[in-house]
GUZA-239331 format. One record per residue: residue number from 1; residue in one letter; y, x, z of N, C-alpha, C, O in turn. Coordinates in steps of 0.05 Angstrom, whole numbers, padded with zeros to 5 digits. Atoms other than C-alpha are relative to their C-alpha. Layout:
BEGIN
+-----+---+--------+--------+--------+--------+--------+--------+--------+--------+--------+--------+--------+--------+
:   k : r :    n_Y :    n_X :    n_Z :   ca_Y :   ca_X :   ca_Z :    c_Y :    c_X :    c_Z :    o_Y :    o_X :    o_Z :
+-----+---+--------+--------+--------+--------+--------+--------+--------+--------+--------+--------+--------+--------+
: NUM : A :      Y :      X :      Z :      Y :      X :      Z :      Y :      X :      Z :      Y :      X :      Z :
...
+-----+---+--------+--------+--------+--------+--------+--------+--------+--------+--------+--------+--------+--------+
% end
This chain:
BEGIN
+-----+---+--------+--------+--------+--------+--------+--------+--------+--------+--------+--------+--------+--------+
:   k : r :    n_Y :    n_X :    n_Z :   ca_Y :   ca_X :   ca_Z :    c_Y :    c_X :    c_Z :    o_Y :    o_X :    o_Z :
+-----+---+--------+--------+--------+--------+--------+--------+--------+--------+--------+--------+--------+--------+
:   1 : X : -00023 :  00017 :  00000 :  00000 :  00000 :  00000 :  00025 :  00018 :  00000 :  00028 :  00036 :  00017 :
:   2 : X : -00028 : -00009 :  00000 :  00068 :  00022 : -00018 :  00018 : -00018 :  00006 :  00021 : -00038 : -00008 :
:   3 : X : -00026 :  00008 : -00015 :  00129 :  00002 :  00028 :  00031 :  00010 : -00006 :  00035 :  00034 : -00007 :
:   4 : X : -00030 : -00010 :  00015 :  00206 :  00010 :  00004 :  00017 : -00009 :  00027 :  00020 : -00030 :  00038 :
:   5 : X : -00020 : -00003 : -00022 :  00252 :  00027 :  00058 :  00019 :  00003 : -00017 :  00013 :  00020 : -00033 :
:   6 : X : -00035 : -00004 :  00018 :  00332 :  00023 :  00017 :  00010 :  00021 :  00027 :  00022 :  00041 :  00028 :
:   7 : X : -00031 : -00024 : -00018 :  00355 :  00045 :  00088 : -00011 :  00026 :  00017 :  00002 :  00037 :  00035 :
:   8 : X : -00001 : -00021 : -00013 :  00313 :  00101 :  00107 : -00021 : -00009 :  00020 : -00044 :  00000 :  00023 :
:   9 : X :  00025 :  00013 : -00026 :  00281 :  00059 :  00167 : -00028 :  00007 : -00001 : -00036 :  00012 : -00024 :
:  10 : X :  00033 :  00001 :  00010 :  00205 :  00068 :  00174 : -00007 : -00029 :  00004 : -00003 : -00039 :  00026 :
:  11 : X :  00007 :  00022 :  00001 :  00177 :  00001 :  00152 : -00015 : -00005 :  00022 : -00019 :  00014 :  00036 :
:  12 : X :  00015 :  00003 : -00010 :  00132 : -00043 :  00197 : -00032 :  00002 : -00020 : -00032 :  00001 : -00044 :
:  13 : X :  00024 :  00005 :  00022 :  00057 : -00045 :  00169 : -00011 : -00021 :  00018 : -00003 : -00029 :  00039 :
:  14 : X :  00018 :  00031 :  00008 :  00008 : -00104 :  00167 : -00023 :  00010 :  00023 : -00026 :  00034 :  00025 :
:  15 : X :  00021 : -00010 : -00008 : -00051 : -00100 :  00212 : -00019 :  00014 : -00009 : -00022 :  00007 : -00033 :
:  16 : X :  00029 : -00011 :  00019 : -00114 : -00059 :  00188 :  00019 :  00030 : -00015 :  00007 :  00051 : -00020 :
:  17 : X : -00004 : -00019 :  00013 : -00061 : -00014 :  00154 :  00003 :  00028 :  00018 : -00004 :  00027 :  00042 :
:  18 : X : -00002 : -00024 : -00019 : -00045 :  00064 :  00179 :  00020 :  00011 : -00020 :  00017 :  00014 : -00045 :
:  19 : X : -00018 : -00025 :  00013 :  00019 :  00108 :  00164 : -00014 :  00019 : -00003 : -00027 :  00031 :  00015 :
:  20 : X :  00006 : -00020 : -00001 :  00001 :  00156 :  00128 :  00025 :  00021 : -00008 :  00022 :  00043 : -00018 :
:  21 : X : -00028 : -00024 :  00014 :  00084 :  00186 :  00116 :  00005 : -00007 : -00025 : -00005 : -00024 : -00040 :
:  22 : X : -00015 :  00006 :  00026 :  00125 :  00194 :  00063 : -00025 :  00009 : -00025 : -00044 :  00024 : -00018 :
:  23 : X :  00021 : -00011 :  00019 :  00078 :  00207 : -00005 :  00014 :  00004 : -00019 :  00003 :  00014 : -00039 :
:  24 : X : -00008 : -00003 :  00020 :  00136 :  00205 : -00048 :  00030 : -00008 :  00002 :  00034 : -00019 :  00024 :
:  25 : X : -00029 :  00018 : -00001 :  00216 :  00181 : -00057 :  00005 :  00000 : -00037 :  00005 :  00015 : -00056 :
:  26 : X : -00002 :  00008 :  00026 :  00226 :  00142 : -00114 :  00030 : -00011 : -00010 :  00044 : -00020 :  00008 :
:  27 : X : -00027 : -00001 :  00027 :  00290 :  00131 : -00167 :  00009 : -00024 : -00019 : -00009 : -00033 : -00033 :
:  28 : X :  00004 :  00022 :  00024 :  00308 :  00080 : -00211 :  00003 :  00012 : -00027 :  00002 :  00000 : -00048 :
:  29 : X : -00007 : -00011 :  00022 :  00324 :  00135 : -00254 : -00009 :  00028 :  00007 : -00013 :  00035 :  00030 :
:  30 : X :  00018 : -00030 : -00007 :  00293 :  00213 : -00264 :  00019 :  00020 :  00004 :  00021 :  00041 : -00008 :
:  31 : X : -00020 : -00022 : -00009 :  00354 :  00245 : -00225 : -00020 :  00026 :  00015 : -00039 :  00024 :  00031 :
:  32 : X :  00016 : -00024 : -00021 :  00326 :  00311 : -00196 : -00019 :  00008 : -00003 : -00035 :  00018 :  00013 :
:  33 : X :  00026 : -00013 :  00002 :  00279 :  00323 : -00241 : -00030 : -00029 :  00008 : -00054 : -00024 :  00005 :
:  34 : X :  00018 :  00024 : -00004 :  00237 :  00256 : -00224 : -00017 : -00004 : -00030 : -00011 : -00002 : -00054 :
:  35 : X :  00025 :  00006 :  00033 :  00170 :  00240 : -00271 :  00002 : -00036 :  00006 :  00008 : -00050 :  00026 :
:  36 : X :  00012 :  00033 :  00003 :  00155 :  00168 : -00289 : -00023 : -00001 :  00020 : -00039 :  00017 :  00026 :
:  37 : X :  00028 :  00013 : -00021 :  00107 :  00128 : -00240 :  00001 : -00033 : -00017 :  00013 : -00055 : -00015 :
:  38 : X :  00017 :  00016 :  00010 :  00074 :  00088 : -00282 : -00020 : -00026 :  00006 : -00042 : -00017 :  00010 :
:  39 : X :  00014 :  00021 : -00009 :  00040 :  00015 : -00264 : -00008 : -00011 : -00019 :  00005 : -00017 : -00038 :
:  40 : X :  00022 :  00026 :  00027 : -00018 : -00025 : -00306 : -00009 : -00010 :  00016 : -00015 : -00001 :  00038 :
:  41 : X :  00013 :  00029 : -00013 : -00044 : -00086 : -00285 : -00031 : -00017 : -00018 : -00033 : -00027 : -00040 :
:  42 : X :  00026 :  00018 :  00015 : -00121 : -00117 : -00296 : -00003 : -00030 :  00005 : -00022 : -00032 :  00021 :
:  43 : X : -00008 :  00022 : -00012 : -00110 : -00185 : -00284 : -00038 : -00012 :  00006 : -00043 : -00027 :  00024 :
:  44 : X :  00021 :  00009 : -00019 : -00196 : -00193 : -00284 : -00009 :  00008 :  00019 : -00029 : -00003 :  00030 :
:  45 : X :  00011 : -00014 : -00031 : -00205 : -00152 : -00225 :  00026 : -00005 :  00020 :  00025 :  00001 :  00043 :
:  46 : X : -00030 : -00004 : -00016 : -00131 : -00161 : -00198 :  00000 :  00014 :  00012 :  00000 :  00012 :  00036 :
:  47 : X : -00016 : -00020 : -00012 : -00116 : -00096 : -00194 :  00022 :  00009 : -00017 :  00031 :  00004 : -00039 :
:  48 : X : -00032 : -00025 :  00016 : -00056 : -00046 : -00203 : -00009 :  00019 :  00000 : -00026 :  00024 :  00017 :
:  49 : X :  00001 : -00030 : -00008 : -00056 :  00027 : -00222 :  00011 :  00013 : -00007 :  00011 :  00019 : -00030 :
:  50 : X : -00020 : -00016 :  00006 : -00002 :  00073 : -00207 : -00011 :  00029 : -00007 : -00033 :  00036 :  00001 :
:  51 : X : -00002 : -00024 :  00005 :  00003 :  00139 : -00230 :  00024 :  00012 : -00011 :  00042 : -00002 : -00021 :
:  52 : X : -00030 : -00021 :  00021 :  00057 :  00202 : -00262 : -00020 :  00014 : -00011 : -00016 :  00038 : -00012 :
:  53 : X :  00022 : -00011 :  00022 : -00006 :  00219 : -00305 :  00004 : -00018 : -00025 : -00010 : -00038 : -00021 :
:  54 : X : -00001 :  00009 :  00015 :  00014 :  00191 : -00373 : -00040 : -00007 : -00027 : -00049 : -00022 : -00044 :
:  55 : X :  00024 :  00000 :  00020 : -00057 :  00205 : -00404 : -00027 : -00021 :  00016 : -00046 : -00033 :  00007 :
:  56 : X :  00018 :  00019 : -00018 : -00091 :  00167 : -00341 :  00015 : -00025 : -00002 :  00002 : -00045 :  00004 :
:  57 : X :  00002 :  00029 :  00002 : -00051 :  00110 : -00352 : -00007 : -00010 : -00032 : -00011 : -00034 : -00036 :
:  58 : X :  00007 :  00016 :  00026 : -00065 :  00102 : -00430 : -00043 :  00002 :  00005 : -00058 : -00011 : -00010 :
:  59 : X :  00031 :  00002 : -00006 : -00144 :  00113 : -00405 :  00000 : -00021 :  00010 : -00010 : -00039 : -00003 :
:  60 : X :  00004 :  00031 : -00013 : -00137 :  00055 : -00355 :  00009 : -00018 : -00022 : -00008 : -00036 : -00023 :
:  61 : X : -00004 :  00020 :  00010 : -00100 :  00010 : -00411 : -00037 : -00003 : -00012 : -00057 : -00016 : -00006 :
:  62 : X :  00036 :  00002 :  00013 : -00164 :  00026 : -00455 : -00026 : -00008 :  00004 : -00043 : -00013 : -00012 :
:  63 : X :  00010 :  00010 : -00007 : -00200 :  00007 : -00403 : -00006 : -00025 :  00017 : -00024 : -00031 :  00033 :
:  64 : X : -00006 :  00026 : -00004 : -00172 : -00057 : -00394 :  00025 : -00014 :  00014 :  00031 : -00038 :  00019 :
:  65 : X : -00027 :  00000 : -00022 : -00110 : -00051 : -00355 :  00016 :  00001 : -00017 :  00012 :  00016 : -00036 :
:  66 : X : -00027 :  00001 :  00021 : -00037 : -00070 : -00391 :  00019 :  00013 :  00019 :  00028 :  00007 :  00041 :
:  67 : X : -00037 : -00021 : -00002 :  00022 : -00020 : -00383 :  00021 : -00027 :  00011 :  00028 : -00047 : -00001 :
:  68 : X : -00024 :  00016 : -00014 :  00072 : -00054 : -00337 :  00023 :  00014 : -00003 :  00043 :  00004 :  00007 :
:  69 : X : -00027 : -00013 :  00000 :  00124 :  00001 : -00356 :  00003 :  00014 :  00027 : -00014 :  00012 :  00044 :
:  70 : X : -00003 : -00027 : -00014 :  00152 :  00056 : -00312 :  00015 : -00018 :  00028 :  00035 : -00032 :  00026 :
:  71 : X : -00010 :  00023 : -00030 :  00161 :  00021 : -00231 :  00020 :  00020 :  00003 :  00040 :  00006 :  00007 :
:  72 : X : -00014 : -00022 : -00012 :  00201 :  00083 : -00216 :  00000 :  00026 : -00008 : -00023 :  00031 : -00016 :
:  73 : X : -00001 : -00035 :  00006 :  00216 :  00161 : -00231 : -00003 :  00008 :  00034 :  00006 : -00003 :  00054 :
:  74 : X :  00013 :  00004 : -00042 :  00185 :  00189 : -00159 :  00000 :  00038 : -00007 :  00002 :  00050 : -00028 :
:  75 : X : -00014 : -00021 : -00001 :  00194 :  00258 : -00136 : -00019 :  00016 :  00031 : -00005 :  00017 :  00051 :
:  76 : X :  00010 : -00014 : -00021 :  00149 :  00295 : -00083 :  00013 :  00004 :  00026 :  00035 :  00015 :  00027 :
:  77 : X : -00027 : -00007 : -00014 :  00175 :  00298 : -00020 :  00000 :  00032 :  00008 :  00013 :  00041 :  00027 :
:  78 : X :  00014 : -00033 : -00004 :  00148 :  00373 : -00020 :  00023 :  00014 : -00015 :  00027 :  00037 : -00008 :
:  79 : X : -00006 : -00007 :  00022 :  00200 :  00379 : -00083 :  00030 :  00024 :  00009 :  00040 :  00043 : -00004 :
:  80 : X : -00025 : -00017 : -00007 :  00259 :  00410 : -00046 :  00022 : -00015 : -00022 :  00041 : -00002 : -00031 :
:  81 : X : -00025 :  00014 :  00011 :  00304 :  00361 : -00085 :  00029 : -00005 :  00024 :  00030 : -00019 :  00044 :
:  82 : X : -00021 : -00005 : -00009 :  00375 :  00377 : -00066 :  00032 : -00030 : -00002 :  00048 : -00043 :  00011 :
:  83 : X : -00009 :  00022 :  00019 :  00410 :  00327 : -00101 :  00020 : -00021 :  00013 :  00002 : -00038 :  00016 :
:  84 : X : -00009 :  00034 : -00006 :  00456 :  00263 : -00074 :  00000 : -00020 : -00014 :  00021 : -00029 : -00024 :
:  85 : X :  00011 :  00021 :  00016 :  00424 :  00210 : -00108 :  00000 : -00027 :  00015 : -00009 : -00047 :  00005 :
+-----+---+--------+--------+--------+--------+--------+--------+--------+--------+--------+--------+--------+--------+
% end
C-alpha cells in the first residue's frame, strides 16, 4: 500500500498493515532527475502494477494489464536530491 502525505505528516495505516518508511518521494513532474512510476491495471484479477521499469511494464501490458500512464516521476529517497520542489 502506498500512502501520500502533501504535508510531510506520517500517515495513519489500516490494521494488518506495517510501516515500512519512506520507499520513495514522488513528483508530478521529473524535477531532480525523477524517472516515471508507471501503473497498469488487470481489471480480471483486480490488480495494479507499479513500476520505473519501462520494459516490465510493456511485459505486464502483454500479459494482460492496460497502461494507466505515468502516476508520478518518484525519486529514491537514497537519491540525495537537493532540489526545492
Amino acid at each position: 500500500m502506498f500512502l501520500i502525505s502533501p504535508t510531510g505528516a506520517a500517515p495513519s495505516f489500516p490494521a494488518g498493515y506495517q510501516n515500512l518508511g519512506i520507499q520513495f518521494y514522488a513528483y508530478s513532474t521529473p524535477d531532480c532527475g525523477g524517472v516515471p512510476f508507471y501503473v497498469s491495471f488487470n481489471a480480471a484479477i483486480v490488480s495494479h502494477f507499479y513500476t520505473t521499469n519501462i520494459k516490465e511494464r510493456d511485459t505486464m501490458v502483454g500479459a494482460g494489464y492496460v497502461s494507466q500512464g505515468i502516476a508520478a516521476y518518484v525519486l529514491s529517497p537514497l537519491s540525495g536530491c537537493g532540489c526545492d520542489v
